[in-house]
C-alpha positions as CSV (number, residue, x, y, z in Angstrom):
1,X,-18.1,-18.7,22.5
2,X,-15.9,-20.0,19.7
3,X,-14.1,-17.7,18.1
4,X,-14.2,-17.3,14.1
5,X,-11.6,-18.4,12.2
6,X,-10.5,-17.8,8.1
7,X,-12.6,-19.9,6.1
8,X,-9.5,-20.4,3.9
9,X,-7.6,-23.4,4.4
10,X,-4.3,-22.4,1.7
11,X,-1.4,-22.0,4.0
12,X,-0.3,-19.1,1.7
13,X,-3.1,-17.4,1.8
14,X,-3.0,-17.7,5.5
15,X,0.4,-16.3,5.5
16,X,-0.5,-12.9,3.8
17,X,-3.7,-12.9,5.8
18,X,-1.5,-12.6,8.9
19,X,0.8,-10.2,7.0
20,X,-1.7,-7.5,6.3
21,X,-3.3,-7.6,9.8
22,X,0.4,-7.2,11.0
23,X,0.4,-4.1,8.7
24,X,-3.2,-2.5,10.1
25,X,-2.2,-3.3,13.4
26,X,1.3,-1.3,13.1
27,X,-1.1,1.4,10.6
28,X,-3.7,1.6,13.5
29,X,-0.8,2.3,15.7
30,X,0.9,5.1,14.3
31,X,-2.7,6.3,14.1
32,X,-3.7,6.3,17.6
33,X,-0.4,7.7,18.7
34,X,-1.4,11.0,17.2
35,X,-3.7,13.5,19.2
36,X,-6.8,15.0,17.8
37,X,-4.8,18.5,16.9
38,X,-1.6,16.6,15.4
39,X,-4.3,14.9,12.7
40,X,-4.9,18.6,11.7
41,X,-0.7,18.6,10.6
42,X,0.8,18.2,7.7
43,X,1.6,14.6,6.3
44,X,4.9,13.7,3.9
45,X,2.3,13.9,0.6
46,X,2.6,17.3,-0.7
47,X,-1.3,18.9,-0.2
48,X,-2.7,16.2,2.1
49,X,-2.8,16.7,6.1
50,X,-2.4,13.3,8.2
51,X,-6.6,13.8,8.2
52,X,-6.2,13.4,4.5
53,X,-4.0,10.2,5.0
54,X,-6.4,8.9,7.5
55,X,-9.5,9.5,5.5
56,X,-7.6,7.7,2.3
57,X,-6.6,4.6,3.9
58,X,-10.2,4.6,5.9
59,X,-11.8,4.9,2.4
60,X,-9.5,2.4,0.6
61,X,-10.8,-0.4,3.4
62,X,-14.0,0.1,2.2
63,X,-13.2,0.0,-1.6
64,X,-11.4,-3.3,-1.0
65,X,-14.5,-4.4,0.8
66,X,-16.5,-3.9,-2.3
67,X,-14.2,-5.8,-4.2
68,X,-14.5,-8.9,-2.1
69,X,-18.0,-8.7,-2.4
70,X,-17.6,-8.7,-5.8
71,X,-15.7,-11.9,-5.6
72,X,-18.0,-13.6,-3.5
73,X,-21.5,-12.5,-4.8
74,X,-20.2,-12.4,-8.2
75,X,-22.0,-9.3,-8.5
76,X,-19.8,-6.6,-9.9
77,X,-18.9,-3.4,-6.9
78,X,-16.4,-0.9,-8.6
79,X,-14.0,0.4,-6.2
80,X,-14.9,3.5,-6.4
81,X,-17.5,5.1,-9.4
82,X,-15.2,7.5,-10.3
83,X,-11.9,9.1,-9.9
84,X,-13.6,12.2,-8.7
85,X,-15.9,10.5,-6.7
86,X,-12.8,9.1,-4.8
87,X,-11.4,12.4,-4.7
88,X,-14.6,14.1,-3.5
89,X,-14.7,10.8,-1.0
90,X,-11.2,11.8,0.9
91,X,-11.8,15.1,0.9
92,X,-14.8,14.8,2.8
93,X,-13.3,12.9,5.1
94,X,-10.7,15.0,5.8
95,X,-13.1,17.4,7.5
96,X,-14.7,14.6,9.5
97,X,-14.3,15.4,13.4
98,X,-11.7,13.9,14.7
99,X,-13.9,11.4,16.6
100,X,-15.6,10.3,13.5
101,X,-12.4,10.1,11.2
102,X,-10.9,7.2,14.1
103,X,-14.2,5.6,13.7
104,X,-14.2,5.5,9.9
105,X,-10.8,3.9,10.1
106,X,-11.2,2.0,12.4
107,X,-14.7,0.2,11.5
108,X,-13.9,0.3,7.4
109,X,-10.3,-2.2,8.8
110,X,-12.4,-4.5,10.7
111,X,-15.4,-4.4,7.6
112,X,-12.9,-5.5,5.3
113,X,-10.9,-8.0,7.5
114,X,-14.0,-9.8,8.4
115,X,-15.1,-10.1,4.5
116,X,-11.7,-12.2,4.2
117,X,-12.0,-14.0,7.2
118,X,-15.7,-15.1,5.5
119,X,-14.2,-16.0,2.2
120,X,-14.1,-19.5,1.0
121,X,-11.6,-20.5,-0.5
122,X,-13.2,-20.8,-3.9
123,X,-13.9,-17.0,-4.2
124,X,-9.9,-15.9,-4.0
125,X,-9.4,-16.7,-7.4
126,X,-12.4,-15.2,-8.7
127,X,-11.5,-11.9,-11.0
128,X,-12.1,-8.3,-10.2
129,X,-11.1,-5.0,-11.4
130,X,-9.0,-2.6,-9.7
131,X,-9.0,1.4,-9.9
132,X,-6.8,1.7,-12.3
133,X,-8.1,-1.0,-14.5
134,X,-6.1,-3.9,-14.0
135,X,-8.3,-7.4,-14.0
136,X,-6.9,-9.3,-10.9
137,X,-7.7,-12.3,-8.6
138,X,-9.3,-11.3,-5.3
139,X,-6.0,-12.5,-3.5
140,X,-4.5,-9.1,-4.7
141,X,-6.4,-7.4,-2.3
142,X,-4.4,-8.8,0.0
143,X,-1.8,-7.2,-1.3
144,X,-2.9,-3.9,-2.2
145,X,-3.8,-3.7,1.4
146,X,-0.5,-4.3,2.4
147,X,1.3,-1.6,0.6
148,X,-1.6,0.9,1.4
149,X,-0.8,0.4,5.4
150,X,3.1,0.0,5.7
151,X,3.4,3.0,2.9
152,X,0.7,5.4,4.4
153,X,2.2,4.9,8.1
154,X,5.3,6.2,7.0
155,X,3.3,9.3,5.4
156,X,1.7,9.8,8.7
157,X,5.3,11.6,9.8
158,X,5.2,10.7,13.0
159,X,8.1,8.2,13.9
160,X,7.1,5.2,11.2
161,X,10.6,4.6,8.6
162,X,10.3,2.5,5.7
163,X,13.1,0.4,7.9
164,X,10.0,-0.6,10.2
165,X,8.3,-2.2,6.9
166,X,8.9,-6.3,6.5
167,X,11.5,-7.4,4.2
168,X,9.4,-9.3,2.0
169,X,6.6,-5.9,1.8
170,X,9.8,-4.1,0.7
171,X,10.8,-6.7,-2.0
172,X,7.8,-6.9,-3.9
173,X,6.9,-3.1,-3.5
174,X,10.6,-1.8,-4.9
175,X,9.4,-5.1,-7.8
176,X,6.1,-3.8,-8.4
177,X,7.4,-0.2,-9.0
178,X,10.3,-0.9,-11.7
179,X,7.9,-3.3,-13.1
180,X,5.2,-0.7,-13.8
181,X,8.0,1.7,-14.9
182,X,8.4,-1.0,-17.7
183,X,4.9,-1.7,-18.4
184,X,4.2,2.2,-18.9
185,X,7.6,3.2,-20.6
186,X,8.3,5.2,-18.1
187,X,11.4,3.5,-16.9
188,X,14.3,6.0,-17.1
189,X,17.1,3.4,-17.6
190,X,18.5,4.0,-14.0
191,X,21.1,0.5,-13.1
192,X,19.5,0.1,-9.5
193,X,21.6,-1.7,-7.0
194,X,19.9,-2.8,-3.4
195,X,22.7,-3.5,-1.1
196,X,22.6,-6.3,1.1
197,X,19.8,-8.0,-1.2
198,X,21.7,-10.1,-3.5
199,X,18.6,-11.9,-4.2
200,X,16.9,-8.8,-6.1
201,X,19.8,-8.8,-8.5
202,X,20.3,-5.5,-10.3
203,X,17.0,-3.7,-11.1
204,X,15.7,-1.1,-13.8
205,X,16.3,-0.8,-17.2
206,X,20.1,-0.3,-16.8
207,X,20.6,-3.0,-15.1
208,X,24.1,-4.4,-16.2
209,X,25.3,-1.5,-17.6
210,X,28.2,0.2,-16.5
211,X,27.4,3.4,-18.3
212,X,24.0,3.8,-16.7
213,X,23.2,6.7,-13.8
214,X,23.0,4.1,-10.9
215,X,21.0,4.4,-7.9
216,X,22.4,2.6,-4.8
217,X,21.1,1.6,-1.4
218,X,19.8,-0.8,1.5
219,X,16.4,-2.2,0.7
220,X,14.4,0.6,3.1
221,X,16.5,3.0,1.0
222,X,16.3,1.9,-2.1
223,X,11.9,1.6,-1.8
224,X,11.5,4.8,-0.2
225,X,13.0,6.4,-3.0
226,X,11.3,4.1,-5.8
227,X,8.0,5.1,-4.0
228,X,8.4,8.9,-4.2
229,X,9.5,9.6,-0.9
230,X,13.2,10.9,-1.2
231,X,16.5,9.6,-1.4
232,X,18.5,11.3,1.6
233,X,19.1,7.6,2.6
234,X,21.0,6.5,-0.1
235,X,24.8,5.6,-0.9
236,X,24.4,6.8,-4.5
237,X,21.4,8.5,-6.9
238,X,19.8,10.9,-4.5
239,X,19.9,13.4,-6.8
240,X,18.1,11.3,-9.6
241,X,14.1,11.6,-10.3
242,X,12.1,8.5,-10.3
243,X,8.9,8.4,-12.0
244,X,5.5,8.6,-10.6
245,X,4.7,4.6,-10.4
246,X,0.7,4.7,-9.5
C-alpha cells in the first residue's frame, strides 16, 4: 500500500506542514505523559484544569477542520456558532472520561491533518473567517495551529518551557502579539528588547526610546511574557503588565 502524501506541491507550504505536525506530535506528547488523575490538576490558565486544556485544543482541531472545508467546498463552516457555544463546547469536554477526552484529541489532530494532506493546492489561498473575525487565507490555519499546540503544551504544566518551542514559532508569535497590541490600541508603549535576536530589532511602541519602561529578555523570555504567562525569566520588566493580546 502506498502511502498518501500532501497534495500540495509549494515547498513552503510543505515546510509549515511539517512544522505543525512537529508541534502536535510534541502537544500529543506532553499529553500522553500525564495519567488519567493528573488531567483532573490544575493547568497554568487561571480556572481551567489540564482537562480544560485538552478539551480546548481537541475542540480547536475540529474548528480548524471546518475551516478547511470551507476552503475546499467553498461552502461557508464557521469555527464555532458562537462564542458561548465554544464555551459550552470545552466545558463539556472537560467532564469527558478520561478515556474519551484522549480520543477527542487524538482523532480531532488526525481529522484535521488529513483535510490538509487532501488540499490542493488551489484551495490554500481561498478566504475564510476566523473566530474573531479576521478574513484570512486557509494557509493561516496552519499557523493558528501552530501557536495553539506549542502555547497550550506549555499550559499543560507538566515539564513543556517555552525554551522547548522553535525559534521561528517564537518569532512570529512575540510579532503577532505587539502587532495586535498596535492594531487594538492597546499597546502600552513598553521599548521591548529580545536579547540574542538582533534580527527582531527593538519591538513595541517604545521602541527607540530611551525614556520608555523597557522589557528585556531571551526570545523564550521575552514570548512567555508577551503571551500572558509571566515574566520571572526575564533580565528586565517583570514587574510590567502586558495586555491581553487574543
Amino acid at each position: 500500500m502506498v502511502a498518501r502524501q500532501d497534495l500540495t506541491t509549494d515547498e513552503d507550504l510543505k515546510a509549515q506542514l511539517l512544522r505543525v505536525r512537529r508541534g502536535t506530535a510534541f502537544w500529543s506528547r506532553k499529553v500522553n505523559e500525564l495519567t488519567d488523575d493528573e488531567l483532573d490538576g490544575p493547568s497554568l490558565l487561571p480556572g481551567w484544569s489540564r482537562r480544560h486544556v485538552i478539551a480546548h485544543v481537541g475542540y480547536n482541531a475540529r474548528a480548524l477542520t471546518r475551516l478547511v472545508q470551507w476552503a475546499t467546498t467553498g461552502v461557508e463552516t464557521p469555527m464555532y456558532s458562537s462564542p458561548q457555544a465554544r464555551n459550552q463546547e470545552i466545558a463539556y469536554g472537560a467532564t469527558l472520561p478520561a478515556r474519551a477526552l484522549r480520543h477527542l484529541n487524538d482523532h480531532a489532530s488526525v481529522s484535521l491533518n488529513v483535510e490538509w494532506r487532501d488540499t490542493p493546492d488551489e484551495a490554500w489561498g481561498h478566504e475564510v473567517r476566523t473566530a474573531q473575525g479576521r478574513t484570512v487565507p486557509l494557509t493561516e490555519t496552519l499557523w493558528m495551529r501552530s501557536r495553539e499546540v506549542w502555547i497550550h503544551a506549555v499550559d499543560l504544566d507538566n515539564g513543556a518551557r517555552f525554551s522547548d518551542v522553535p525559534r521561528e514559532v517564537l518569532s512570529r508569535l512575540l510579532s503577532d502579539i505587539v502587532g495586535n497590541w498596535a492594531a487594538k490600541n492597546t499597546d502600552p508603549g513598553l521599548r521591548i528588547q529580545v536579547t540574542g535576536a538582533p534580527e527582531l530589532g527593538e519591538l513595541g511602541a517604545g521602541a527607540g526610546q530611551d525614556s520608555a519602561r523597557t522589557v528585556r529578555g531571551d526570545l523564550p523570555a521575552v514570548a512567555q511574557w508577551a503571551s500572558g504567562r509571566g515574566g520571572h525569566r526575564l533580565e528586565a520588566g517583570a514587574d510590567l503588565e502586558n495586555p491581553r493580546w487574543i
